[in-house]
N, CA, C and O of each residue as an XYZ file, in Angstrom:
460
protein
N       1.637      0.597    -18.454
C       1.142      0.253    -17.125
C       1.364      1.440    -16.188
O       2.492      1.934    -16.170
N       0.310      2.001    -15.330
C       0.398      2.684    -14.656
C       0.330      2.360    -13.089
O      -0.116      1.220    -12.959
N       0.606      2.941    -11.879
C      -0.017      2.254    -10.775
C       0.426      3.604    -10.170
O       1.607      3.951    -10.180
N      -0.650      4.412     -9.599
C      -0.191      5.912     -8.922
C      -1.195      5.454     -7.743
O      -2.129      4.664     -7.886
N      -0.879      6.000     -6.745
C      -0.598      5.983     -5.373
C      -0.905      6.968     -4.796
O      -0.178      7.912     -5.106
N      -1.835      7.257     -3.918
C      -2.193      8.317     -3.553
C      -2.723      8.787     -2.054
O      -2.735      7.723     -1.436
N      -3.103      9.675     -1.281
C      -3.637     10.044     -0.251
C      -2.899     10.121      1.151
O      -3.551     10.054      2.193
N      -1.107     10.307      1.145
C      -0.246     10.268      1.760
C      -0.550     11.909      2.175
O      -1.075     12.739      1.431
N       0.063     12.195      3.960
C       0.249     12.797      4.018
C       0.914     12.994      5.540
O       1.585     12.018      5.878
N       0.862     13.900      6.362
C       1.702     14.207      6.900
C       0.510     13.681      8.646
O      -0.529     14.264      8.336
N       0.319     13.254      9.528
C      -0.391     12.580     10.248
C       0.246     12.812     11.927
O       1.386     13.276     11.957
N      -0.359     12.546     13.174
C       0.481     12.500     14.113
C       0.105     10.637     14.864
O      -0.949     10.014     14.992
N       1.306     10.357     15.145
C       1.174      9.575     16.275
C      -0.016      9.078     17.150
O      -0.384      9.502     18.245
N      -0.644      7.831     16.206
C      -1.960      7.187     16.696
C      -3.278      7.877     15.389
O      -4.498      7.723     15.447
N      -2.533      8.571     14.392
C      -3.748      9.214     13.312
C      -4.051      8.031     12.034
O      -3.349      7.058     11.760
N      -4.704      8.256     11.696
C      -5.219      7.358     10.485
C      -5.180      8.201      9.342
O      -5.325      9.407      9.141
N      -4.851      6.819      8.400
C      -4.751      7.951      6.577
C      -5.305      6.244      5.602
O      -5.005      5.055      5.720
N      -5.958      6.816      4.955
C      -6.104      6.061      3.808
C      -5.878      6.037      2.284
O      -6.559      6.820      1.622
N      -5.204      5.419      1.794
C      -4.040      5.142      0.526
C      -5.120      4.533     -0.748
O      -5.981      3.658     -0.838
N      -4.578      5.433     -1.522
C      -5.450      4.578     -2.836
C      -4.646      4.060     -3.707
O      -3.467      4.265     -3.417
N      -4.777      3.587     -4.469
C      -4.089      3.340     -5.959
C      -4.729      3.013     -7.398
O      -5.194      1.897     -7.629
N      -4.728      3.867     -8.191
C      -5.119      3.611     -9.231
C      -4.215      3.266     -9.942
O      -3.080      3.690    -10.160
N      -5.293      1.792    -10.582
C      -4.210      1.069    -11.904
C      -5.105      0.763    -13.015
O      -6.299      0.463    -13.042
N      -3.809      0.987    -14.355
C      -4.309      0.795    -15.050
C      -3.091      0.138    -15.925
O      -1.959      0.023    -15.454
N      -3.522     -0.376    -17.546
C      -2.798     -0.788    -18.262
C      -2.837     -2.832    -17.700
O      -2.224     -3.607    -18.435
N      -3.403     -3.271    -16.735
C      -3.169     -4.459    -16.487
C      -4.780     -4.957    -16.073
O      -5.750     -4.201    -16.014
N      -4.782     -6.183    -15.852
C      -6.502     -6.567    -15.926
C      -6.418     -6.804    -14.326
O      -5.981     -7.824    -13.794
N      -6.951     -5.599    -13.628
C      -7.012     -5.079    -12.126
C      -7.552     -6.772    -11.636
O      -6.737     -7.467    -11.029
N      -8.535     -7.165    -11.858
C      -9.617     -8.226    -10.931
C      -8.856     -9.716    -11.224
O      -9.255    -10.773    -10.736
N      -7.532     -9.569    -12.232
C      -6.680    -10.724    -12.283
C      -5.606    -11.062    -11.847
O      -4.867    -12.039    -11.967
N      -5.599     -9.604    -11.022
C      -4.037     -9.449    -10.014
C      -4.054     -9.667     -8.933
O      -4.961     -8.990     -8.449
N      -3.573    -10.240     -8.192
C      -3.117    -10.171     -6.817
C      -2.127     -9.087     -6.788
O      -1.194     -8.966     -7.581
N      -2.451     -8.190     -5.656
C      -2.104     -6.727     -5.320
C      -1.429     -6.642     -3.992
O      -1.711     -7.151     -2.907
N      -0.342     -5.764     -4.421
C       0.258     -6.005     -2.467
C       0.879     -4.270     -2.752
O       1.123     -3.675     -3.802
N       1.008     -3.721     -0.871
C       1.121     -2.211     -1.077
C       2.803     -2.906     -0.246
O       3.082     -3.877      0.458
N       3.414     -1.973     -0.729
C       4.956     -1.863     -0.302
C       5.557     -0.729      0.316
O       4.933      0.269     -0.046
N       6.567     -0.411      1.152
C       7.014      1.422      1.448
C       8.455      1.047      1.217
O       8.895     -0.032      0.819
N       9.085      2.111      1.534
C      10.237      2.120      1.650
C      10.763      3.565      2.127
O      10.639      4.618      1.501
N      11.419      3.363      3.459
C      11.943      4.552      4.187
C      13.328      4.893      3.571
O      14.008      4.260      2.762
N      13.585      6.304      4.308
C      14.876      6.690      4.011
C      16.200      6.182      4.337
O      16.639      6.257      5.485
N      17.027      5.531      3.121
C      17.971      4.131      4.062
C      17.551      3.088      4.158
O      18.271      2.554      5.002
N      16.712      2.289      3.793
C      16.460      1.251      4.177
C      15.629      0.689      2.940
O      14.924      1.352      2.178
N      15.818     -0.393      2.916
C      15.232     -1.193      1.913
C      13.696     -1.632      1.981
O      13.029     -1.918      2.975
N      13.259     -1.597      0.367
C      11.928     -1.803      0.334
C      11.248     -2.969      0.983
O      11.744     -4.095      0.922
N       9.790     -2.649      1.786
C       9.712     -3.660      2.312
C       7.951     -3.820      2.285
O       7.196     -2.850      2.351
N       7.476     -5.331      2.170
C       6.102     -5.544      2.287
C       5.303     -5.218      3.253
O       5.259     -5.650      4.405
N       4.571     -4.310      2.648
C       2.988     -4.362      4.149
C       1.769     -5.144      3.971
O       1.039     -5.357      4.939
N       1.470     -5.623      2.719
C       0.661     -6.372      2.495
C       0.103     -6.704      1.230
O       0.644     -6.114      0.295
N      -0.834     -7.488      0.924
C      -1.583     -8.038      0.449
C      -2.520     -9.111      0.214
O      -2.506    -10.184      0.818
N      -3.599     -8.668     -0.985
C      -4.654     -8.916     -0.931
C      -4.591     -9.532     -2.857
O      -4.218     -9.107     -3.950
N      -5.339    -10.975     -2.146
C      -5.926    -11.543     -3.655
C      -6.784    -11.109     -4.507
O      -7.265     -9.996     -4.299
N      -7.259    -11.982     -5.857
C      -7.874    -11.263     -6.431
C      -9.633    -12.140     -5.679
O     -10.716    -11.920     -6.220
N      -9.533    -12.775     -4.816
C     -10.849    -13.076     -3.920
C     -11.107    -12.521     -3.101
O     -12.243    -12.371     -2.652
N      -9.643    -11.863     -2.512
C      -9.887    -11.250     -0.987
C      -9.408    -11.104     -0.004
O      -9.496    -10.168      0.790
N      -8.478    -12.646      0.058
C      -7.663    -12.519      1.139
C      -6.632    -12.113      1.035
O      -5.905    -12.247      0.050
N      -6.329    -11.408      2.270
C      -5.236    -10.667      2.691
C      -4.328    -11.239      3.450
O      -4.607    -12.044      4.338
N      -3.079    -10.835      3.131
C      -2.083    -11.304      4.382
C      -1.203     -9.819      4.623
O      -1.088     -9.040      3.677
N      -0.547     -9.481      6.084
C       0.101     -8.250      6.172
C       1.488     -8.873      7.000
O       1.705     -9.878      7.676
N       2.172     -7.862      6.614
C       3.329     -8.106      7.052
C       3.693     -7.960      8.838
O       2.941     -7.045      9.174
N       4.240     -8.281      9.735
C       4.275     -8.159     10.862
C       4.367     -6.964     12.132
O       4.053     -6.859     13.317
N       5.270     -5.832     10.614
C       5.029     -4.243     11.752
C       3.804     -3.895     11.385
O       3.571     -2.751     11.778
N       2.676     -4.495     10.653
C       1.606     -3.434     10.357
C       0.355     -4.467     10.588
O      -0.747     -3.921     10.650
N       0.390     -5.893     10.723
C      -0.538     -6.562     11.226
C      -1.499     -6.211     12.107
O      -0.961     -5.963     13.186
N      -2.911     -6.045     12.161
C      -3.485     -5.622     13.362
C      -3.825     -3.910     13.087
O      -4.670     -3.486     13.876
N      -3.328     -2.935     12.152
C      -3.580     -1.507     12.429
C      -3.728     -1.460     10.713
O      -4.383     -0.537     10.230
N      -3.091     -2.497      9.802
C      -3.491     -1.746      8.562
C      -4.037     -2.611      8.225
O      -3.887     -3.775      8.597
N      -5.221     -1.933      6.984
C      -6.461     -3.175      5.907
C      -6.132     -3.118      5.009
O      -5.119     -2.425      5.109
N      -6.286     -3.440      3.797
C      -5.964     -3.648      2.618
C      -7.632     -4.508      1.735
O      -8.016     -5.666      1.898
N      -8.319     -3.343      0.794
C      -9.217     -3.944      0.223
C      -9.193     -3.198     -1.181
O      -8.589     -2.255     -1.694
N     -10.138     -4.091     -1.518
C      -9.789     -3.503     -3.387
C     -11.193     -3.667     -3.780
O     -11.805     -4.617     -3.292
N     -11.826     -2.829     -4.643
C     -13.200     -2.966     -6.017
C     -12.625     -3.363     -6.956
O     -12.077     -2.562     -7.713
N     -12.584     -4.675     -7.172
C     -12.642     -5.180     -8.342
C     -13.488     -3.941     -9.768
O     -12.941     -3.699    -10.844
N     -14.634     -3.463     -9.401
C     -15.818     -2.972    -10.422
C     -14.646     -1.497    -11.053
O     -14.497     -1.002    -12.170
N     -14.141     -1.263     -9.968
C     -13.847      0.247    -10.619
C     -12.188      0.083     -9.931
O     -12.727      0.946     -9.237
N     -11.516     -0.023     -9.698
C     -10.061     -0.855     -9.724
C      -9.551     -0.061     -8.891
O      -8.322     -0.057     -8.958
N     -10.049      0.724     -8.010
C      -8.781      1.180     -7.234
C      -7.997     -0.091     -5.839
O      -8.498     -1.192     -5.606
N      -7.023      0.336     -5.284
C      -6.577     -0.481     -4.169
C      -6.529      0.166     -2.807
O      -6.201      1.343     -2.656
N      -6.851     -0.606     -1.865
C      -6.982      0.829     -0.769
C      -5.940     -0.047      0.274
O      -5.575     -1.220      0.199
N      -5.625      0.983      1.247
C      -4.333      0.747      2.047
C      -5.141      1.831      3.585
O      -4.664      2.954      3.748
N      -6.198      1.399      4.475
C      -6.342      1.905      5.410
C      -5.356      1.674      6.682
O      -5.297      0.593      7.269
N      -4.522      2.912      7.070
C      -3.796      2.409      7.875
C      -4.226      3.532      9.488
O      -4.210      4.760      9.566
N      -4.474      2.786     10.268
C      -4.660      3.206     11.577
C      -3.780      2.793     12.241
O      -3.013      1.845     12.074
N      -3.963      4.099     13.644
C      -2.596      3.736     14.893
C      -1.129      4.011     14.330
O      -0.091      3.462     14.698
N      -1.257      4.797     13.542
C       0.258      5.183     12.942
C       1.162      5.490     13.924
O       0.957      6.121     14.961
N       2.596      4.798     13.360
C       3.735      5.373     14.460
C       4.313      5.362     13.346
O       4.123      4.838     12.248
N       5.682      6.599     14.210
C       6.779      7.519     13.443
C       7.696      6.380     12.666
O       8.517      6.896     11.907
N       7.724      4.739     12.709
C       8.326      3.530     11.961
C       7.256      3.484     10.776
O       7.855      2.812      9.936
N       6.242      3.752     10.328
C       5.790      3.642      9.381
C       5.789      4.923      8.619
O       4.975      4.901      7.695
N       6.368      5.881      8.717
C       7.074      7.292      7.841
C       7.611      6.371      6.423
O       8.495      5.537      6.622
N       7.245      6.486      5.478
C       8.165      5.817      4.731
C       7.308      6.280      3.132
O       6.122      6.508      3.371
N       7.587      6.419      1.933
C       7.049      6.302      0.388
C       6.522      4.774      0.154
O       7.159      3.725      0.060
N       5.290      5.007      0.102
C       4.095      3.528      0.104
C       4.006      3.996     -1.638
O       4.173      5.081     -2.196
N       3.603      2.379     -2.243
C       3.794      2.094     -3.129
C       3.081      0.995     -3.439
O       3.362      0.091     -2.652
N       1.923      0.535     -4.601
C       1.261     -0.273     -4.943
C       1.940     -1.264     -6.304
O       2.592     -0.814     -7.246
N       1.721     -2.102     -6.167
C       2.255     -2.629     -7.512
C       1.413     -4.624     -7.122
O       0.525     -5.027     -6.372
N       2.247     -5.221     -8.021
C       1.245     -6.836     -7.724
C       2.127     -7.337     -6.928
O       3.290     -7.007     -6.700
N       1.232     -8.469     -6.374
C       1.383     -9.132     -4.893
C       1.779    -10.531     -5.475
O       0.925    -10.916     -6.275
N       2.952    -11.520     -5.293
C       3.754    -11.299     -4.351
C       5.405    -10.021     -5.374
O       5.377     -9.601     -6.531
N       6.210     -9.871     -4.612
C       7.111     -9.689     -5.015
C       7.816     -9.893     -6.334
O       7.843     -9.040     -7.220
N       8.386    -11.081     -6.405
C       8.614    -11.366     -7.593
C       7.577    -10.891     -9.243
O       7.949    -10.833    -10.415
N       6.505    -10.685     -8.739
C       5.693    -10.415     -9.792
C       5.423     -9.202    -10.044
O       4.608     -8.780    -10.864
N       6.375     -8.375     -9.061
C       5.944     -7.003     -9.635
C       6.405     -6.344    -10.599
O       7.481     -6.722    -11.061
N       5.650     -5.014    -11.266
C       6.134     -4.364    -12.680
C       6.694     -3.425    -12.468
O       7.235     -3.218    -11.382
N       6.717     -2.339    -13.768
C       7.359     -0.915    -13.136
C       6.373     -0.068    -11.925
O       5.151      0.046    -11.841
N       7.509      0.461    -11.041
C       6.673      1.368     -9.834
C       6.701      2.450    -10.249
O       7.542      2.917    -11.017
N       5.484      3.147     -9.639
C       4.490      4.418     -9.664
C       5.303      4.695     -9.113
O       6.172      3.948     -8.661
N       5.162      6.650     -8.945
C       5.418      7.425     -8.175
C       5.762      7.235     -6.405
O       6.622      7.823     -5.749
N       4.949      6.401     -6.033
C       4.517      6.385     -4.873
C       3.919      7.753     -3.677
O       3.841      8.883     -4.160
N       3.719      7.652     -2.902
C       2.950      8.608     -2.384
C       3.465      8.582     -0.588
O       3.435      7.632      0.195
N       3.871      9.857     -0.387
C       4.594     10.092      1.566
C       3.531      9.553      2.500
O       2.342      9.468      2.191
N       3.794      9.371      3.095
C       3.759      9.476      4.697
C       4.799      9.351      5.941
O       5.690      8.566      6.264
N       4.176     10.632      6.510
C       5.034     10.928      7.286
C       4.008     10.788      8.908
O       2.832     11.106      9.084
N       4.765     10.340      9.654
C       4.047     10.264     11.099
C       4.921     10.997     12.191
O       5.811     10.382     12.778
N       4.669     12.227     12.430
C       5.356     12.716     13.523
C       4.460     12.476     14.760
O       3.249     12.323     14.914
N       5.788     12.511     15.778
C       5.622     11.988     17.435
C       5.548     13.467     18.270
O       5.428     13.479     19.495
């Protein structure tokens, strides 16, 4: 199982970045998918997810500025996040939605938001 994470980078205060994830090794259009970060010090924590129909739910610091959609046809996961602030700096990370169901983690991929 793979799940790599990608399109992190370094952004300012109010910039937008969009996150991919390619997976493989698992049957993509049968998962419910959720993207996760985790800052320096602090414990991993949910930003969201999205079923394998569609709906989404996001977690409360990112409600309102980040999307979360997926192609079933060609499997990537996307993580559009707008209105960035320097609290969302953290290693984002794809894996399945909810928690408990997740497998081994990818690499994950930075972002950093300077002010």
């Amino acid at each position: 199982v793979q799940l790599q994470a990608s399109g992190g980078g370094l952004v300012q205060v109010g910039g937008s970045l969009r996150l991919s994830c390619a997976v493989s090794g698992i049957i993509f259009k049968e998962n419910d998918m959720g993207w996760y970060r985790q800052a320096p010090g602090k414990q991993r924590e949910w930003v969201g997810g999205i079923s394998t129909t569609g709906f989404t739910a996001y977690g409360s610091a990112v409600k309102g500025r980040f999307t979360i959609s997926r192609d079933n046809a060609k499997n990537p996961l996307y993580l559009q996040m707008n209105n960035l602030k320097p609290e969302d700096t953290a290693v984002y990370h794809c894996n399945r939605w909810p928690l408990f169901s997740t497998i081994s983690w990818g690499q994950g991929t930075q972002v950093t938001v300077s002010s």
